[in-house]
C-alpha positions as CSV (number, residue, x, y, z in Angstrom):
1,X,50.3,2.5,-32.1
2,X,49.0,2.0,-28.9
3,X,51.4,3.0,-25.6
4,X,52.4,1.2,-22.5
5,X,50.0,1.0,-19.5
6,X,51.3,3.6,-16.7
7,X,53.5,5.3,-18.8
8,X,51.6,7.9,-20.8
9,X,52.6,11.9,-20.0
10,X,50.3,15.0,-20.3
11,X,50.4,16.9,-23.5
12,X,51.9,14.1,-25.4
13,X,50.5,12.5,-28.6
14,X,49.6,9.4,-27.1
15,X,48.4,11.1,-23.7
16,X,45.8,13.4,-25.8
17,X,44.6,10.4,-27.5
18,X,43.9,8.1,-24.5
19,X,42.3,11.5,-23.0
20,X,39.9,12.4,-26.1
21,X,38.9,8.8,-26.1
22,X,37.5,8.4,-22.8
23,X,36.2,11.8,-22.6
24,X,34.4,11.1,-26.1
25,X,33.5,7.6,-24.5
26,X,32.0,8.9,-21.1
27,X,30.2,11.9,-22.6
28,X,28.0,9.3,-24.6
29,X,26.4,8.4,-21.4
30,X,26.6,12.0,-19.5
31,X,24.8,13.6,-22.9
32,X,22.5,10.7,-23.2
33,X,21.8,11.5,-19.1
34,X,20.5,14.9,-20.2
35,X,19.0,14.9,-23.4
36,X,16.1,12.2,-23.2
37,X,14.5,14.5,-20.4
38,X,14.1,17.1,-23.2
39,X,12.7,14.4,-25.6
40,X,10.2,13.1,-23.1
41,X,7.1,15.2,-23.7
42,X,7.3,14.5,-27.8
43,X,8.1,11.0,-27.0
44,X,4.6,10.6,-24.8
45,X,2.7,12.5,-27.5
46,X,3.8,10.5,-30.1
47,X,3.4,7.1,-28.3
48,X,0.0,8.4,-26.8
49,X,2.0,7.2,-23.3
50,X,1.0,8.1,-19.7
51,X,3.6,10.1,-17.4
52,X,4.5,6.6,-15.9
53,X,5.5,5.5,-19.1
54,X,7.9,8.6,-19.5
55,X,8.9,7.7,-15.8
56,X,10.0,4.4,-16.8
57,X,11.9,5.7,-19.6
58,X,14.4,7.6,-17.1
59,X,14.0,4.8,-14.8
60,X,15.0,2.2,-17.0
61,X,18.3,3.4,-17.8
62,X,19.0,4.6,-14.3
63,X,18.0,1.3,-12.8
64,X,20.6,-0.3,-15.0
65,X,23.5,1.8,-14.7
66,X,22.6,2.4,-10.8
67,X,22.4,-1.3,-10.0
68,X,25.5,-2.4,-12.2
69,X,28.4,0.1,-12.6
70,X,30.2,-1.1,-9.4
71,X,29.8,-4.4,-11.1
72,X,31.4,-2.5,-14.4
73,X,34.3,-1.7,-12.4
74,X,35.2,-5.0,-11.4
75,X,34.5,-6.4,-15.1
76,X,37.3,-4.1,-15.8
77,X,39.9,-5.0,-13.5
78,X,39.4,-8.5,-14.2
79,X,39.2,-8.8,-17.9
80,X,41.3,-5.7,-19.3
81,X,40.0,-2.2,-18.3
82,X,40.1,-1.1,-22.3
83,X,38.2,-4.4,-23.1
84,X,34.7,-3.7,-20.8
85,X,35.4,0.1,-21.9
86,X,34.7,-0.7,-25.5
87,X,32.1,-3.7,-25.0
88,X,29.8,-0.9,-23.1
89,X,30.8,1.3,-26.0
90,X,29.7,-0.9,-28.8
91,X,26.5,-1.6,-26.4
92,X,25.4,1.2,-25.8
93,X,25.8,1.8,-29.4
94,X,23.2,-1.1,-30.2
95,X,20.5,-0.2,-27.6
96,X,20.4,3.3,-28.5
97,X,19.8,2.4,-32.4
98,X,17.1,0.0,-30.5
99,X,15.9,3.2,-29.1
100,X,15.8,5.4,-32.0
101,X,13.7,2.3,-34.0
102,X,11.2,1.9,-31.3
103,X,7.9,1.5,-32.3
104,X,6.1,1.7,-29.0
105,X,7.4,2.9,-25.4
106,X,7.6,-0.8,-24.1
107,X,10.1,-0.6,-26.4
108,X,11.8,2.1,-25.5
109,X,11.7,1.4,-22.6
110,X,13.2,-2.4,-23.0
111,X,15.6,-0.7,-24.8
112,X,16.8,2.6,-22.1
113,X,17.5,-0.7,-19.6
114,X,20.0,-1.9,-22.2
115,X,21.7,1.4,-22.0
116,X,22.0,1.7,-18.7
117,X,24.1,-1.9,-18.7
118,X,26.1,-0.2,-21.7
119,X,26.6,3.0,-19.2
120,X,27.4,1.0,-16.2
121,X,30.4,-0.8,-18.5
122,X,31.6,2.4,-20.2
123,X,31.2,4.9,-17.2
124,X,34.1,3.5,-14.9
125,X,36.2,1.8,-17.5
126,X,37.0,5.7,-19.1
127,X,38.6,6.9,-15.9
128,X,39.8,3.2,-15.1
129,X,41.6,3.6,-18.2
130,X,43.2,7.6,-17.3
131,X,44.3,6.0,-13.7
132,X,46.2,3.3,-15.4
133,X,47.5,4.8,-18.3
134,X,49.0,7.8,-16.6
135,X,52.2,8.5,-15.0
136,X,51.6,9.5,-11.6
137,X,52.6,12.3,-11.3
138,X,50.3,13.6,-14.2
139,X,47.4,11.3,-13.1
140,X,45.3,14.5,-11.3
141,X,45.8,16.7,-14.3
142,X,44.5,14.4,-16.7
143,X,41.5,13.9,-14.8
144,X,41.5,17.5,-14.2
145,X,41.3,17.3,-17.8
146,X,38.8,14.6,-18.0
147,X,36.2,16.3,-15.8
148,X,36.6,19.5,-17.6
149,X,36.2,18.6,-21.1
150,X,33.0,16.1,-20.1
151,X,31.7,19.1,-18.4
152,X,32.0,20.7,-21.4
153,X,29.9,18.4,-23.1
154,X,27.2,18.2,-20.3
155,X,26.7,21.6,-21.3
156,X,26.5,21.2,-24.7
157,X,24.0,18.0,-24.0
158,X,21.0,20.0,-23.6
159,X,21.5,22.5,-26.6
160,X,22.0,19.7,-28.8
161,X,19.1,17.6,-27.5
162,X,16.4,21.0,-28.1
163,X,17.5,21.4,-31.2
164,X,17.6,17.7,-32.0
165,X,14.4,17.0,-30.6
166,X,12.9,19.8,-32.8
167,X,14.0,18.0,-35.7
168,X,12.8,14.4,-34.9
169,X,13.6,13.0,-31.2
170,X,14.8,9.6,-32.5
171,X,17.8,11.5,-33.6
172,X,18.5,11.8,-29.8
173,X,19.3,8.2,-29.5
174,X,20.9,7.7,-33.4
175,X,23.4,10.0,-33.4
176,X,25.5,8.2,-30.8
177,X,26.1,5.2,-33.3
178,X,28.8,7.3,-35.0
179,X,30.5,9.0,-32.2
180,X,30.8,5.7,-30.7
181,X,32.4,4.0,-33.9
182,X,34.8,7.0,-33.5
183,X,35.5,5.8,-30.0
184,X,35.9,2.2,-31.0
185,X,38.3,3.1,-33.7
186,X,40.3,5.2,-31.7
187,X,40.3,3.2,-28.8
188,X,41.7,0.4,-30.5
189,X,44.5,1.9,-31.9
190,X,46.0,4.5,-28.8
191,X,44.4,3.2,-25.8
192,X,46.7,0.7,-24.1
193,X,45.3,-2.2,-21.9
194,X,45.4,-2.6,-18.6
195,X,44.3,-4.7,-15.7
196,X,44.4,-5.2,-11.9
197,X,46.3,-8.3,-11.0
198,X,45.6,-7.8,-7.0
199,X,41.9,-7.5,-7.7
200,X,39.9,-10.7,-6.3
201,X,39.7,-13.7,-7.4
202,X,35.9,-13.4,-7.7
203,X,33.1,-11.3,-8.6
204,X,30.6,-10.3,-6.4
205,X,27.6,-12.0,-9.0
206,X,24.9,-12.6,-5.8
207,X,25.5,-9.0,-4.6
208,X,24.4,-7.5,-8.0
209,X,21.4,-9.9,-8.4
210,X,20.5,-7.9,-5.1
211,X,21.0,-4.8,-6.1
212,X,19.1,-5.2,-9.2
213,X,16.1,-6.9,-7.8
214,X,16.4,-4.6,-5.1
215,X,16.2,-1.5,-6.8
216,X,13.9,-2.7,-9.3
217,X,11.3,-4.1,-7.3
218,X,11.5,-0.8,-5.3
219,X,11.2,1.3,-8.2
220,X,8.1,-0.9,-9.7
221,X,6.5,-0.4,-6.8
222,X,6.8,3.1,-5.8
223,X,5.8,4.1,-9.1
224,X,2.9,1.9,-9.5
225,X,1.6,2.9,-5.7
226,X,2.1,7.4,-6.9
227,X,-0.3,6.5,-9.8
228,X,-2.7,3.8,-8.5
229,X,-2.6,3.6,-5.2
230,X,-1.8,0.2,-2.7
231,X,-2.5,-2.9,-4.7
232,X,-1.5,-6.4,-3.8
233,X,0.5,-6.6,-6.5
234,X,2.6,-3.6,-5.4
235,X,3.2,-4.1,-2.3
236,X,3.8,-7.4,-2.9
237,X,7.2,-6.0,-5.3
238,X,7.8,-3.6,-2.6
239,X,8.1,-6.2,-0.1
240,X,10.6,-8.6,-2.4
241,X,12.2,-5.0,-3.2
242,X,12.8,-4.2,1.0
243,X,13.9,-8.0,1.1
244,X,16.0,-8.2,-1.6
245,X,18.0,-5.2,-0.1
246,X,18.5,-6.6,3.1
247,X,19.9,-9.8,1.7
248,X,22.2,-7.5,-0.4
249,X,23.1,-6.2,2.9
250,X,24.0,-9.5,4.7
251,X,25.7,-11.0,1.3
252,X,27.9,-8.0,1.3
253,X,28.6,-8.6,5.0
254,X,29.5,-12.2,4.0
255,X,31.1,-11.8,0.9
256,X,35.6,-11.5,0.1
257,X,34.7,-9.7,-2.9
258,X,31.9,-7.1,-1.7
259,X,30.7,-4.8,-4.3
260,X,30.3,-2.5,-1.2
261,X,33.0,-3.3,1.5
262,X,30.5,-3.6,4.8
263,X,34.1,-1.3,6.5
264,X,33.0,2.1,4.9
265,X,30.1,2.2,6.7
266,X,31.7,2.0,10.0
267,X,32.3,5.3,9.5
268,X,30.0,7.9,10.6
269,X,31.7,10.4,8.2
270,X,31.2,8.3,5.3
271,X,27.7,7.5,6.2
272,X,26.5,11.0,7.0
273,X,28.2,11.9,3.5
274,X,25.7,9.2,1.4
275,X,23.1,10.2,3.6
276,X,23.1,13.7,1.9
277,X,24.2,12.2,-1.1
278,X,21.4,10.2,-1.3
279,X,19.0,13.2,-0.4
280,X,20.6,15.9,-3.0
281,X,20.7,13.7,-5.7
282,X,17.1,13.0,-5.0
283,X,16.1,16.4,-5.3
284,X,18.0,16.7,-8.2
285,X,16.3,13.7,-9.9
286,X,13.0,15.3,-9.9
287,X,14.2,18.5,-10.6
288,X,15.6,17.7,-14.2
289,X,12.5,15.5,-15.0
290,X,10.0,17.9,-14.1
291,X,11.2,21.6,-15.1
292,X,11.8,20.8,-18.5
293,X,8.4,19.4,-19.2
294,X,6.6,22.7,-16.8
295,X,8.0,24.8,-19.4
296,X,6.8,22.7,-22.8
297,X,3.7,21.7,-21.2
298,X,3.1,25.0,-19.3
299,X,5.1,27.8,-20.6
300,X,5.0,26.8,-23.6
301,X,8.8,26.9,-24.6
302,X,9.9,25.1,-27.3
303,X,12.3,22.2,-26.8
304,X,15.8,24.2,-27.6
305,X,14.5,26.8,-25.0
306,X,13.5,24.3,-22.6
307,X,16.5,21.8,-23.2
308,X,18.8,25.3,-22.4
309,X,17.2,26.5,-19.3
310,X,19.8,24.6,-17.3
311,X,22.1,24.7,-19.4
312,X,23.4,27.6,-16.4
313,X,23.8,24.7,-13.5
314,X,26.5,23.8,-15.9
315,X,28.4,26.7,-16.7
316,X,28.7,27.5,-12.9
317,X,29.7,24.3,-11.5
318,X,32.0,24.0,-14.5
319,X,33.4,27.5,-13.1
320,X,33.4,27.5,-9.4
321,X,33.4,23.6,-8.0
322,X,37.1,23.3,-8.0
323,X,37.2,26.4,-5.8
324,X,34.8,25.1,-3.9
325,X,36.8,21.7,-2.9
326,X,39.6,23.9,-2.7
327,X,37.6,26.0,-0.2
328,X,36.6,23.2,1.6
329,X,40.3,21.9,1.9
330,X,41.0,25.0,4.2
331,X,37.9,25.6,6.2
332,X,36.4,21.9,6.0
333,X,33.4,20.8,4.5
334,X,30.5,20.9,6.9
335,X,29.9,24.8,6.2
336,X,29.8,24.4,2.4
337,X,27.7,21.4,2.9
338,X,25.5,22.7,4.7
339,X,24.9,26.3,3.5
340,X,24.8,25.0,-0.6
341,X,21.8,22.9,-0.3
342,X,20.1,26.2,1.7
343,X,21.1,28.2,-1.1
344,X,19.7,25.3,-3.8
345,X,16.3,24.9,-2.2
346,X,15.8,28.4,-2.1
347,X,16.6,28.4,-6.1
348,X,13.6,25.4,-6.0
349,X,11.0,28.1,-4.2
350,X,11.9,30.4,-6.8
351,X,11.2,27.8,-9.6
352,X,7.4,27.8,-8.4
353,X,7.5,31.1,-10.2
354,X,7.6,29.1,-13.5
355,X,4.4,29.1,-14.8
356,X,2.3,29.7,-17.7
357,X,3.6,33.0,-18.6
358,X,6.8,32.5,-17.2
359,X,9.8,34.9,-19.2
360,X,13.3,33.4,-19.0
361,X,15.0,36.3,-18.1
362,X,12.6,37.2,-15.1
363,X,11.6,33.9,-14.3
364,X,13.7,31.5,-15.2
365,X,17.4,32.5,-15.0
366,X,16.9,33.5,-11.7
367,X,15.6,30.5,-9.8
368,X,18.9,28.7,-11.8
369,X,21.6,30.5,-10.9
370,X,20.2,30.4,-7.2
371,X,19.9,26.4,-7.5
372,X,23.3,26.2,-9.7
373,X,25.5,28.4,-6.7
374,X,24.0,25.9,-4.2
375,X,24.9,23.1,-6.4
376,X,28.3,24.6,-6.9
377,X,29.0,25.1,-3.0
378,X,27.9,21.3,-2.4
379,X,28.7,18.9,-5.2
380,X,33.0,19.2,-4.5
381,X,33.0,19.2,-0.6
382,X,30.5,16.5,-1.0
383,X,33.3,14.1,-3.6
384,X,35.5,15.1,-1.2
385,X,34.3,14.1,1.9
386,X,33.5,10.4,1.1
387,X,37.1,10.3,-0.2
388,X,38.3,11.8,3.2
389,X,36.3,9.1,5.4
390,X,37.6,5.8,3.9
391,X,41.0,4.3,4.3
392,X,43.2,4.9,1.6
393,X,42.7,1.0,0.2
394,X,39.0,1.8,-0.1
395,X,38.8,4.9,-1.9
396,X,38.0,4.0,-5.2
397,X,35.0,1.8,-3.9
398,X,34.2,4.8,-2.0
399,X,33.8,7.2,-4.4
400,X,32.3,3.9,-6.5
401,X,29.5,3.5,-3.8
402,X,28.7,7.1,-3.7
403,X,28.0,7.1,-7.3
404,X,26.0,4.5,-6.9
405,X,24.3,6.0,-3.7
406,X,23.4,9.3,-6.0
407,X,22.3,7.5,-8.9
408,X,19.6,5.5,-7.1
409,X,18.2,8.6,-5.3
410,X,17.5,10.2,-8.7
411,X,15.7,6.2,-9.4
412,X,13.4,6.7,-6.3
413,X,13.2,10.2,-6.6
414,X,11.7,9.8,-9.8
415,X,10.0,7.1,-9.1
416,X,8.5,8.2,-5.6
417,X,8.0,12.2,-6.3
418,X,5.3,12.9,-9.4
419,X,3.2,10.2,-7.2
420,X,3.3,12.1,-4.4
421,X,2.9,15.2,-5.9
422,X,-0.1,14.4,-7.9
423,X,1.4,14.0,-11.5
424,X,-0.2,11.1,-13.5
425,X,-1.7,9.7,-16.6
426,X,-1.7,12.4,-19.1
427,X,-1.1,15.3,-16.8
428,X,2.1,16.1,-18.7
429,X,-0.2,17.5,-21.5
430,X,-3.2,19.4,-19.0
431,X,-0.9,22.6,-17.9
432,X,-3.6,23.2,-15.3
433,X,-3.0,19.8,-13.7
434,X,1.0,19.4,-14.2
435,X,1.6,22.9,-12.9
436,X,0.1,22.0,-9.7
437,X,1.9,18.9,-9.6
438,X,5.2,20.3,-10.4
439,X,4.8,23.0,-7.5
440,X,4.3,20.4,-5.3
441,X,7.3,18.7,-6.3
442,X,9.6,22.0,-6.0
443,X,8.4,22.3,-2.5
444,X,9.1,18.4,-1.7
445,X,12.4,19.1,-3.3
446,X,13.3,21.8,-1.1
447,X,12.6,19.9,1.4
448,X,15.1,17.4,0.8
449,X,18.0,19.8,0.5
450,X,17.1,21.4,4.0
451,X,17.5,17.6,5.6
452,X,20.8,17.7,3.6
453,X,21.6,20.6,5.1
454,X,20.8,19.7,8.3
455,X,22.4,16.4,8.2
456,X,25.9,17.9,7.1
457,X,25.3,20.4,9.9
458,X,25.1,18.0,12.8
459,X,27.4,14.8,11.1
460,X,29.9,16.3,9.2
461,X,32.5,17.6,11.4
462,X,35.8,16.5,10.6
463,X,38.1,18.6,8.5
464,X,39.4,17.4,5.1
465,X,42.4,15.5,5.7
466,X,44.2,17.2,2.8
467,X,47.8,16.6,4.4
468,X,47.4,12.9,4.1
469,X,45.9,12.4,1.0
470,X,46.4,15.3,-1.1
471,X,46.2,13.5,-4.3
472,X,42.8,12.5,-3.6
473,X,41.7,15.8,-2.5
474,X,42.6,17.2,-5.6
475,X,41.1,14.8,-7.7
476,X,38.0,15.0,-5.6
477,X,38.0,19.1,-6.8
478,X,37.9,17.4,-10.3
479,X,34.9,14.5,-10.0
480,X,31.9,17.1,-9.7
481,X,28.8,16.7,-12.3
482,X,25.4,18.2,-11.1
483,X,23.2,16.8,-13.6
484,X,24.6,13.1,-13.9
485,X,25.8,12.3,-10.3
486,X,29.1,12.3,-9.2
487,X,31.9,10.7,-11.6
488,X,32.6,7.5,-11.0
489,X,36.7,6.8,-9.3
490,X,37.2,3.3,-9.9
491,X,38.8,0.8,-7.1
492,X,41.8,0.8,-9.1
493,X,42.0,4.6,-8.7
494,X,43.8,3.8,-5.4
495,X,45.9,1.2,-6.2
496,X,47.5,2.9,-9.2
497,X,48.8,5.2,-6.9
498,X,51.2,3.0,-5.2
499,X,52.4,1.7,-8.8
């Protein structure tokens, strides 16, 4: 029997039910996140692909999910937040048995872009759906909850991608089809609908033409100029991708339904927040490309040992992030931000140690737990801090926006980096040539989180403002995921609070 919207209590039958559900739902994008990296170097081998081709299979799906999930968000407050929930269910369900049957990495790679549209209907409907379904006063523990348990499953995500991949790496993209007619099933029977009836009238449809366009033009061409150098063609998409954006800009500006309300950038704090977001997440982008296939194509791990190496960054941001938003509540967040991204890049300088005879305990483990503490330090304060700087009507499109923000730096990152770098064509299976490449990259990466640093050092000064908002703080502890980007806090979020 399904329960009432807004009326559902913590450890109750019905609670636990809504709760597995859109932990099972969300996970099936935050595995898929961290799995395919693993599968990349079998899937080029057996497609004969070049490294641009296994770019484009990240890119694909981040593009999607990147360019649509505010768009996801408002689908749900519109049409019934359980409704979009299990239509990017059942989705992603389809493209990823579309995946799993591809017979060439066009395919694929047709395919990954479907799954990022599934992701970016799934991903804000399953908090959407805690935020309306729970009493208030239970709301931050169940997302407490939320965040914990798809933590959980982050860290399982690699494991279970090595060992699948060793296996057969279509299995990768199959086995979702029956954990998502779990979540269908279960869905439909104990989640209750809900929608937002002071949402606007409209959707902002011109806004995410932009954004795609935008972002894929962009990401065409900065890929296309790493491996081949200016072309017309290319800078031909990279000009329609620069345009496109600034239309996006002025539409938004224009629009009474922005997907990105123009006011949250009239906020330095909020700015200078993205600004690092949009750095970190870009470090991070390349990161989890590009070690796993140094140590298969260098090191010569297998995929399970591979798949595992960060499976660390997990365990300690699943342990200490919370204290590290609670940290920041007392002291403010510009130390934190500013020192954890030191402490990361100086994990990345010890990641040029991986080569090809690299031990994981020597190697390995170190430069991980280096990078993970960082992580740790930064990824709360960070959540936190975008929630701080926007009025309390804005604060689930802020936290919306700087999902967003991070998921299109790991796009560009991707996209921009291995160019740079010198990684092309085949070089994912010449160890001479990728290891050179992926040292580059470490340092570029490095690089990035010093700006971060620097950036939270000279714009972030205002202290968390946990006496006004302290629900929001403490869900901010919660929203933390180092691999995927921050979770998503839907506009609703801050409306259910005044129910």
């Amino acid at each position: 029997m399904v329960a009432e919207a807004g009326a559902l209590r913590m450890g109750t039958p019905a609670g636990r039910w809504v709760l597995a559900t859109t932990v099972l739902g969300s996970s099936l994008a935050m595995i898929d996140g961290t799995v395919v990296n693993v599968a990349l170097e079998r899937i080029g081998t057996e497609f004969g692909a070049g490294f641009a081709a296994l770019q484009w299979t990240i890119n694909a799906y981040t593009l999607t999910l990147a360019s649509l999930i505010l768009l996801g968000g408002s689908l749900g407050d519109h049409f019934g937040r359980r409704r979009v929930f299990l239509i990017g269910v059942i989705w992603f369900a389809l493209a990823s048995l579309a995946c799993g049957l591809a017979p060439d990495s066009g395919t694929l790679i047709a395919a990954r872009a479907l799954q990022g549209v599934g992701g970016a209907l799934l991903t804000p409907g399953s908090l959407a759906i805690i935020s309306a379904s729970f009493h208030g006063p239970d709301r931050a523990a169940a997302v407490g909850a939320w965040s914990g348990l798809g933590g959980i499953a982050g860290a399982v995500g690699p494991f279970l991608g090595g060992w699948l991949v060793e296996w057969n790496w279509r299995v990768v993209f199959l086995i979702n089809l029956p954990l998502a007619a779990l979540v269908v099933v279960v869905a439909l029977r104990h989640v209750p609908e809900s929608r937002d009836a002071e949402s606007a009238s409209g959707l902002d449809v011109a806004g995410t033409v932009l954004a795609v366009i935008g972002l894929g033009a962009l990401t065409y061409s900065l890929t296309g100029l790493g491996a081949q150098g200016p072309q017309p063609l290319l800078l031909g998409a990279l000009g329609v991708g620069l345009l496109a954006l600034v239309a996006f800009v002025l539409v938004e500006r224009r629009s009474a339904h922005p997907l990105v309300p123009p006011a949250l950038f009239r906020n330095p704090l909020f700015s200078a927040a993205n600004a690092a977001t949009l750095l970190i997440y870009g470090a991070l982008g390349v990161v989890f490309l590009l070690l796993v296939l140094q140590l298969q194509t260098v090191a010569k791990f297998s995929p399970l040992a591979a798949g595992t190496a960060l499976l660390p960054v997990t365990l300690i941001m699943l342990l200490f992030s919370a204290r590290a938003g609670a940290l920041a509540g007392r002291i403010g967040p510009r130390l934190p931000m500013t020192i954890g991204p030191l402490i990361s890049a100086c994990g990345l300088l010890l990641m040029l140690r991986v080569g090809g005879q690299t031990s994981w305990l020597a190697d390995v483990l170190p430069a991980v737990l280096v990078f993970g503490a960082g992580l740790a330090l930064t990824v709360a304060p960070l959540t936190a801090t975008v929630l701080d700087a926007a009025p309390d009507r804005f604060a689930g499109s802020a936290s919306g926006v700087n999902n967003a923000v991070a998921r299109a730096a790991g796009l560009l990152s991707v996209a921009v980096i291995p160019g740079i770098a010198g990684i092309g064509g085949a070089d994912y299976q010449d160890p001479v040539a990728f290891d050179a490449g992926f040292h580059m990259a470490m340092m570029i990466g490095a690089g990035l989180l010093v700006v971060a640093a620097a950036v939270s050092f000279v714009f972030v000064r205002r202290p968390l403002a946990a006496a006004a908002a302290p629900d929001r703080v403490e869900i901010a502890k919660c929203l933390h995921c180092g691999v995927n980007g921050p979770q998503v806090h839907p506009a609703d979020t801050a409306r259910a609070d005044t129910d």
